[in-house]
C-alpha positions in Angstrom: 0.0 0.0 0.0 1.3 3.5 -0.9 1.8 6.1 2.1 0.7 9.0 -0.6 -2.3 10.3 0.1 -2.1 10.7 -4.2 -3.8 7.9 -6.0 -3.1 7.1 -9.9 -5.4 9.5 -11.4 -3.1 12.2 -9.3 -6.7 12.9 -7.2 -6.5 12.8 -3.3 -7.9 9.8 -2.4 -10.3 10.0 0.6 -9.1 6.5 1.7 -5.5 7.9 2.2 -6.4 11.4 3.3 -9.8 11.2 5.6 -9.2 8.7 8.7 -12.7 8.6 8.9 -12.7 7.1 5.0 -9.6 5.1 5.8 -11.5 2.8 8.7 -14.2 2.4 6.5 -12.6 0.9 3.4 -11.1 -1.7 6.1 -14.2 -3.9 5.0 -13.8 -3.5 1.2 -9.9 -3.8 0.7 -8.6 -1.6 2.8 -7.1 2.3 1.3 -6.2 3.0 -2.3 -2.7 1.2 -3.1 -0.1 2.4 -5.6 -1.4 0.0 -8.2 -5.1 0.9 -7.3 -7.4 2.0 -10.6 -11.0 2.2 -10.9 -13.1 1.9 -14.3 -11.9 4.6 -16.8 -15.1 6.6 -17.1 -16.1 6.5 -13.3 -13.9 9.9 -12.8 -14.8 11.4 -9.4 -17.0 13.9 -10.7 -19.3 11.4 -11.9 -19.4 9.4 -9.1 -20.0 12.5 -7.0 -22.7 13.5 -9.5 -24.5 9.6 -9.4 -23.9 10.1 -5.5 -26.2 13.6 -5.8 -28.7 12.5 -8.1 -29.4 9.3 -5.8 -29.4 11.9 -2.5 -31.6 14.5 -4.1 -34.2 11.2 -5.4 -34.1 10.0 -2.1 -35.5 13.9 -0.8 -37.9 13.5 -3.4 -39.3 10.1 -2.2 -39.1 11.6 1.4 -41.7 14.3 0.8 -43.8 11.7 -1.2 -46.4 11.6 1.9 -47.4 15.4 0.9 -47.1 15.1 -2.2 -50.2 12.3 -2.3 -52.0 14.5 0.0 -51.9 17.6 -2.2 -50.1 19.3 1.1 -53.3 19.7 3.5 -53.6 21.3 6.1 -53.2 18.8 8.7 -50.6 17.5 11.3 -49.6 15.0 8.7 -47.2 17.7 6.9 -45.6 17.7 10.5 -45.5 14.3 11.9 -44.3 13.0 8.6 -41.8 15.8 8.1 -42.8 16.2 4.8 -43.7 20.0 4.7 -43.1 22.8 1.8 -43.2 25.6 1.1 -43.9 25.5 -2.4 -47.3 24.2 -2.6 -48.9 26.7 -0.2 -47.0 29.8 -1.4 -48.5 28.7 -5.0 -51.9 29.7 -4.2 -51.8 31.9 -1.5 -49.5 34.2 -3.4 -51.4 34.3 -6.2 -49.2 32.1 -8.5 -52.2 29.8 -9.2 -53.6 32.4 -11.0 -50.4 33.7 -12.8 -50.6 37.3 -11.2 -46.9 39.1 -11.3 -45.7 39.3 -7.9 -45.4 43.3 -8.0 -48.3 44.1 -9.5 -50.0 46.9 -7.5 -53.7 46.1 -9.1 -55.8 45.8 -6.4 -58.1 43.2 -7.4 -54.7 41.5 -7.4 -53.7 42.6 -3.7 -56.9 42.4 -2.5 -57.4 38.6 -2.7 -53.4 37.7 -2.7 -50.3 38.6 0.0 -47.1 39.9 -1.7 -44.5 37.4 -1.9 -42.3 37.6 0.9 -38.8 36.4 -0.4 -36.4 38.8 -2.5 -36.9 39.2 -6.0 -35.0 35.8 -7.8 -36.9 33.7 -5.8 -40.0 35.9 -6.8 -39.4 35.9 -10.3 -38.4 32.5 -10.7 -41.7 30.8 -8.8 -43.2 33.3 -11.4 -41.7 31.4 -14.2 -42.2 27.8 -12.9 -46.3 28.9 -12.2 -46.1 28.9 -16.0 -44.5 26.2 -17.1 -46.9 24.1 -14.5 -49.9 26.2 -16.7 -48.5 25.0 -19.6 -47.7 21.6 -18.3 -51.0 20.8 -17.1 -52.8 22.8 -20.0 -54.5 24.9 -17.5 -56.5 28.1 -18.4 -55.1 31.8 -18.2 -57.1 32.3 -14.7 -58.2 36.2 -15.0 -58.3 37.4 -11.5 -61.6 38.1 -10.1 -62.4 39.8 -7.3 -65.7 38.8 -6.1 -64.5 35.6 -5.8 -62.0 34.2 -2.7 -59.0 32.8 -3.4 -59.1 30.3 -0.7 -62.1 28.9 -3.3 -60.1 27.2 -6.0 -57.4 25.4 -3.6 -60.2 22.5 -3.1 -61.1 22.2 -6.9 -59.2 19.3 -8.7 -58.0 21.3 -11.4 -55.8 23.3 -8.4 -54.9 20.1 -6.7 -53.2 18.7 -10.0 -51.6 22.1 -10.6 -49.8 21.9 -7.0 -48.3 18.6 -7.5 -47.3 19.6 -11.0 -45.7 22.7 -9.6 -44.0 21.2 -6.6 -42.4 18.1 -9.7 -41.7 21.6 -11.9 -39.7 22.7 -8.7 -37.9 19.7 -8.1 -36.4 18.7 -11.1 -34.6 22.1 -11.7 -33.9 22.2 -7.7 -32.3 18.3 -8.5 -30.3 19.9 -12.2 -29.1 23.0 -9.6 -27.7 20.5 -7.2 -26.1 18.2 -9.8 -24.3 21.7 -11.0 -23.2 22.4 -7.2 -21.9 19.4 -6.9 -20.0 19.7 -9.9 -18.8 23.5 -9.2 -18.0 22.3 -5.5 -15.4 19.4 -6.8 -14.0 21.5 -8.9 -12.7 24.4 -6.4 -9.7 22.2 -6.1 -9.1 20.2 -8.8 -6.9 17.9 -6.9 -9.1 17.3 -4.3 -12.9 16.5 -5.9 -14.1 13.6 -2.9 -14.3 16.8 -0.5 -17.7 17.5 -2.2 -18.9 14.1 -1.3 -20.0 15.8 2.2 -22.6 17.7 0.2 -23.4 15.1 -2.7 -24.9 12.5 0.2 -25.7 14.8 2.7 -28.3 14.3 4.8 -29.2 18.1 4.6 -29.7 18.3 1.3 -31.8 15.1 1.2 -34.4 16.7 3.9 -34.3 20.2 3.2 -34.1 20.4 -0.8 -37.3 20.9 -1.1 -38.8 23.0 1.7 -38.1 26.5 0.0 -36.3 27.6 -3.0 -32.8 28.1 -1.2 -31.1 25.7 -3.6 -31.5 28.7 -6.2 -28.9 30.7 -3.6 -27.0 27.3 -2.9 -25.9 26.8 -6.8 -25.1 31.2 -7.0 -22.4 30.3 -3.6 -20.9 27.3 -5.4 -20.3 29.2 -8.7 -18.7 31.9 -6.9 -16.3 29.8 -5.1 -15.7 28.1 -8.3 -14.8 31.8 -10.1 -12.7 33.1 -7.1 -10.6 29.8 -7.5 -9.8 30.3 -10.9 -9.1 34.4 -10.7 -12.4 35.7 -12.4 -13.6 38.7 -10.2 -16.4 39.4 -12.7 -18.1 36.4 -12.7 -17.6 35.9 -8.9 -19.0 39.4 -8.3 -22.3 38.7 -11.0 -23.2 35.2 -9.1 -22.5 37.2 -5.4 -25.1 40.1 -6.7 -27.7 37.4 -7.9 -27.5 35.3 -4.8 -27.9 38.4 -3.1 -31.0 39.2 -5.3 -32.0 35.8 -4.5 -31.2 35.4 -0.7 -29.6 37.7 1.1 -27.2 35.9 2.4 -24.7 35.3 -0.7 -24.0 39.4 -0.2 -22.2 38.6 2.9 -19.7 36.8 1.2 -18.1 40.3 -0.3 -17.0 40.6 3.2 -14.3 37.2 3.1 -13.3 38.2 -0.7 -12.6 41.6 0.5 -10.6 40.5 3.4 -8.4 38.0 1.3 -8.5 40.9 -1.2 -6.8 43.4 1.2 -4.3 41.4 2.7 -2.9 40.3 -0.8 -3.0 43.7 -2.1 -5.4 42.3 -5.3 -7.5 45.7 -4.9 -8.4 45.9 -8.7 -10.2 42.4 -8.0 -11.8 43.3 -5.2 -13.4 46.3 -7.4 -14.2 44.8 -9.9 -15.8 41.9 -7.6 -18.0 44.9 -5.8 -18.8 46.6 -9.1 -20.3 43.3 -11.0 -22.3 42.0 -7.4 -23.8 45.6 -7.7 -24.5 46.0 -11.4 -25.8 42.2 -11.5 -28.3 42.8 -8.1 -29.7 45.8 -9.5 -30.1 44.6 -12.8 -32.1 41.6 -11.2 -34.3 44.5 -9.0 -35.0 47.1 -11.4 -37.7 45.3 -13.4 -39.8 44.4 -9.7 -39.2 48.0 -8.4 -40.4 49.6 -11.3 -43.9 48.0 -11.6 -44.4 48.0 -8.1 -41.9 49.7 -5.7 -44.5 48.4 -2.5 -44.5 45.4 -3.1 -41.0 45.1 -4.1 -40.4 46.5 -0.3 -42.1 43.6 1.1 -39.3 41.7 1.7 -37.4 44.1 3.6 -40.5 45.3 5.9 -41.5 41.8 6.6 -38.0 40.8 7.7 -37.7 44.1 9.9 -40.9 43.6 11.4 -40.3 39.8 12.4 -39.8 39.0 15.5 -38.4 35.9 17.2 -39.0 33.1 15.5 -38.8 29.3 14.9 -35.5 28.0 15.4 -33.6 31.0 16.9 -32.1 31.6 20.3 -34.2 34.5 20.8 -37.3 32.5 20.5 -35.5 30.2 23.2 -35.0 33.7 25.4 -38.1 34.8 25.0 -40.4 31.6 25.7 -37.8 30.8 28.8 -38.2 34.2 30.1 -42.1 34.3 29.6 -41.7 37.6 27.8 -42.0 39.5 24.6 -38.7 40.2 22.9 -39.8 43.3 20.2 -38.3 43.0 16.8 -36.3 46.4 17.2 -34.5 45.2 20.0 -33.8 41.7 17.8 -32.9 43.8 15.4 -30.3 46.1 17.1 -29.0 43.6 19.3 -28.2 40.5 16.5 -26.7 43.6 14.1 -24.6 44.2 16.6 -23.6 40.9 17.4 -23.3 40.4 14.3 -21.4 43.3 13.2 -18.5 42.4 16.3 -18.2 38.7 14.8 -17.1 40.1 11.7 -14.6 42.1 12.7 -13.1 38.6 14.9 -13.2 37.4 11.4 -11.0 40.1 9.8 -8.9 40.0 12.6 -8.3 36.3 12.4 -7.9 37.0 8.5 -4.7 39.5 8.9 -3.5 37.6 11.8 -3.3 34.5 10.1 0.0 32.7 9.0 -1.3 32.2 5.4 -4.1 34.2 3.9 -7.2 31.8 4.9 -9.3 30.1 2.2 -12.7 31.9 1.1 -15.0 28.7 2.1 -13.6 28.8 5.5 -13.9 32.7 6.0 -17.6 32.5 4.4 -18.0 29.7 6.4 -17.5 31.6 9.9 -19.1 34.2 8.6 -22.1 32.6 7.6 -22.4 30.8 11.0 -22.1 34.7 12.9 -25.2 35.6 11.2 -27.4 32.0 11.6 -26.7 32.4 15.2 -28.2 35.2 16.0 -30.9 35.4 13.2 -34.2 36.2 14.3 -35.1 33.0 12.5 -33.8 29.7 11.8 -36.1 27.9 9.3 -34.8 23.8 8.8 -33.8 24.5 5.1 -31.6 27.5 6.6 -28.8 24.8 6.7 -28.2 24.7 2.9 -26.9 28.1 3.5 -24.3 26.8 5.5 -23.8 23.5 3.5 -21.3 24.4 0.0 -19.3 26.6 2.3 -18.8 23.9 5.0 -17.8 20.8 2.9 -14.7 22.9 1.6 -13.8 24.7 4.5 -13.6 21.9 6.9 -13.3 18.5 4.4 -13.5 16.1 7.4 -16.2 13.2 7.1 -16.2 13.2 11.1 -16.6 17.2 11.6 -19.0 17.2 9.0 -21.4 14.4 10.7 -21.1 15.6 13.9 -22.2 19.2 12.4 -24.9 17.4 10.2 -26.2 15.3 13.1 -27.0 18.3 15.1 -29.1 19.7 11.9 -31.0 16.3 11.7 -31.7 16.7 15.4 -33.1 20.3 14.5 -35.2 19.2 11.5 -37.1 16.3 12.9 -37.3 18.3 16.5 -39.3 21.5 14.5 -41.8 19.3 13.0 -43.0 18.1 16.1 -42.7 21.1 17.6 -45.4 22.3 15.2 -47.2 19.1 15.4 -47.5 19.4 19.4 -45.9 16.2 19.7 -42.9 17.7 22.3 -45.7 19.3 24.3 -46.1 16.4 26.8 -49.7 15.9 27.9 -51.0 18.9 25.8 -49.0 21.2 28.0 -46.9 24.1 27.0 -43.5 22.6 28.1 -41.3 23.0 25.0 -37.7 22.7 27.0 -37.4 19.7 24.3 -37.5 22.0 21.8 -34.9 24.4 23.3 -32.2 21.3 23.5 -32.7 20.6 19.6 -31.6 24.4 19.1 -29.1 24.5 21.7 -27.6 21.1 19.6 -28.0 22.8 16.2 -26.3 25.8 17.2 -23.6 23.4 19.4 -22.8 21.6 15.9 -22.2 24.7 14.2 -20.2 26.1 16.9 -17.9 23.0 16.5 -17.4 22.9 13.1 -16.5 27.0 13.1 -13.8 25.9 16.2 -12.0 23.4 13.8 -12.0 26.0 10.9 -10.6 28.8 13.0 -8.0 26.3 14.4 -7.2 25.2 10.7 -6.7 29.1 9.7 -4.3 29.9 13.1 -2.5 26.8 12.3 -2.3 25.4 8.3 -0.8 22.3 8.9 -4.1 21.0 10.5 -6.1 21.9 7.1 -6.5 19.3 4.3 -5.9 21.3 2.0 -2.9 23.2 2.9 -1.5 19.8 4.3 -0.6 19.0 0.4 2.0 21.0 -0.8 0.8 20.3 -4.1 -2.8 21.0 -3.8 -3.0 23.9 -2.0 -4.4 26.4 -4.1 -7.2 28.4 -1.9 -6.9 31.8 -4.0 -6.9 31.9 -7.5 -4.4 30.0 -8.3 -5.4 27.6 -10.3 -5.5 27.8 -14.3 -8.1 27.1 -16.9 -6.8 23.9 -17.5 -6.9 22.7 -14.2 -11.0 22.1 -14.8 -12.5 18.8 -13.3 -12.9 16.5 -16.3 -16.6 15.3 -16.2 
């Protein structure tokens, strides 16, 4: 057996770089050997592709309860952890009847709410209401307003529009994962398995399908594809559309500036900050323009919210017995917030080695989940491409995916009523899952720091060879697929 963690195809081989990896291929063989080759076409990136097409099936077949119950209102959604978003946002926001999500028309407003989420999401449930219109040779619905809308979600024509909406969803949800995937192995070229965390990850099984996050997910991926191969455009165009899409892609201007500064690359970082702009106003203008109220939705709903599901100010407030106003959620988590990154810049310039931009997104992304007003279960996808590349570790990664399991199932029955013993209003159950989620994350952003203060514990810097966090990789150095 070779002592190289390098196997014949010059890829690192999990078996001789993960020990987690290494005591599992005990019971087939044993790690990859000098002499070790697999079939020809099998490459890596294919197998990683099979291995999220399988995953992403399975989340499909998971949410298959709903789906044969047309998503009723009943505890079934809950118990069976099978709930979306997607079929109940389709009529109630007015996609059932095609109506553009900014118009101001008040027959419109008056029988539909505006959607909540910013404008990609918006425009691209939009676009998939048609194609299930299309699909299921449904009429153009004129909207009438002497009619509720509450009216047509019982009518069989409706109920075999949401199924076919939910399937439009989820094929393009399972093509934008088969592309993260791809963009994720392909960050470093030498090392493709570490995307095998997200191809079979338990997260992206449950969660895939809850809301349309996996539009943002496929944005982050390309971006830290682009940063690794020196294209400050394109990185700054798929930062400004996540951003358009969830917010959270904008924070990742933060890390590129950081690695930016400390390696003097200022034209890049300009050029980064120009294209995210350009590209998330570009995506805005059309929304703002035919309705600038509804188009402020998003950003009134959010900073009106208070604590919600999943957050540690909803544990605060319900152990407390008290009312927490959003205002002082929303002062207090800025600030919070704002102090965690600057610990992150600090531990940027202070590090030995400028620090990779999946692990500074990565603890960045964590500072703002933790003291979110909200922490919704498919929030974790956020977290996910980021993750997988800045701590590539099969045991830190399912300890940290364990904790979000835990979280998952334990909000379900928290809806349910089922951790409510006797009826009562004892939730303290509920309160441990979130204390565990937020545990996991906390222990995955401890091994990260500890890899950026010290670079020999990182994967990735441990190879001489493969080390390439910033940019320094060439065209040519793209994953075959």
């Amino acid at each position: 057996m070779s002592g190289s963690p390098r196997s014949s195809d010059d890829h690192i081989h999990p078996t001789l770089d993960d020990p987690v990896v290494a005591a599992l291929s005990e019971g087939v063989g044993g790690p990859m050997g000098r002499r070790g080759a697999g079939h020809p076409w099998w490459t890596p990136t294919r197998v990683l592709l099979l291995l999220t097409a399988i995953a992403f099936a399975l989340g499909m077949v998971q949410k298959s309860g709903c789906y044969e119950r047309y998503w009723v209102y009943d505890d079934h959604r809950y118990t069976h952890m099978c709930y979306s978003d997607l079929p109940y946002l389709y009529t109630g926001r007015g996609l059932v009847e095609l109506a553009w999500p900014y118009s101001d028309d008040r027959q419109v407003r008056d029988r539909y709410d505006v959607m909540e989420y910013p404008v990609g999401i918006s425009l691209f449930a939009y676009g998939a209401a048609w194609v299930t219109h299309w699909v299921t040779g449904s009429p153009e619905v004129s909207v009438r307003a002497d009619e509720p809308a509450g009216d047509l979600v019982g009518t069989a024509q409706v109920k075999k529009e949401i199924r076919a909406f939910v399937i439009v969803n989820a094929l393009i949800f399972a093509a934008l994962a088969l592309l993260s995937a791809w963009l994720l192995a392909g960050v470093h070229p030498r090392r493709p398995w570490d995307a095998a965390a997200f191809a079979v990850s338990p997260a992206l099984v449950l969660t895939g399908l809850i809301n349309w996050d996996m539009l943002a997910v496929v944005l982050v991926a390309g971006a830290l594809w682009t940063f690794a191969r020196s294209r400050p455009v394109a990185t700054g165009v798929l930062i400004g559309l996540g951003a358009a899409t969830k917010l959270y892609p904008l924070f990742l201007l933060g890390p590129v500036a950081l690695i930016c500064l400390r390696e003097r690359r200022y034209r890049e970082l300009v050029d980064t900050t120009l294209a995210a702009g350009g590209a998330w106003l570009l995506l805005n203008a059309p929304a703002y323009l035919s309705g600038s109220a509804e188009w402020k939705v998003f950003w009134t709903f959010n900073s009106g919210r208070g604590p919600d599901l999943g957050s540690l100010w909803l544990v605060l407030s319900q152990a407390a017995h008290t009312t927490i106003s959003a205002s002082t959620v929303n002062h207090w988590s800025w600030a919070f917030f704002a102090l965690w990154c600057v610990g992150v810049a600090v531990l940027a310039f202070r590090a030995p080695t400028t620090p990779r931009l999946a692990q500074l997104g990565f603890l960045v992304m964590v500072g703002f989940v933790l003291v979110n007003k909200v922490y919704s279960p498919q929030y974790v996808l956020w977290l996910l491409p980021l993750a997988v590349l800045a701590r590539p570790r099969w045991r830190d990664q399912l300890v940290w995916q364990a904790s979000e399991v835990v979280y998952f199932a334990s909000v379900w029955w928290y809806l349910g009523g089922d951790l409510q013993p006797a009826g009562g209003d004892d939730v303290t159950t509920y309160w441990l899952a979130i204390l565990i989620r937020v545990a996991g994350e906390l222990y995955l952003a401890f091994f990260v720091v500890r890899d950026i203060l010290w670079p020999r514990y990182d994967p990735v810097r441990a190879d001489p060879v493969g080390d390439e966090p910033q940019a320094m990789t060439t065209r040519s150095n793209v994953v075959a697929v």
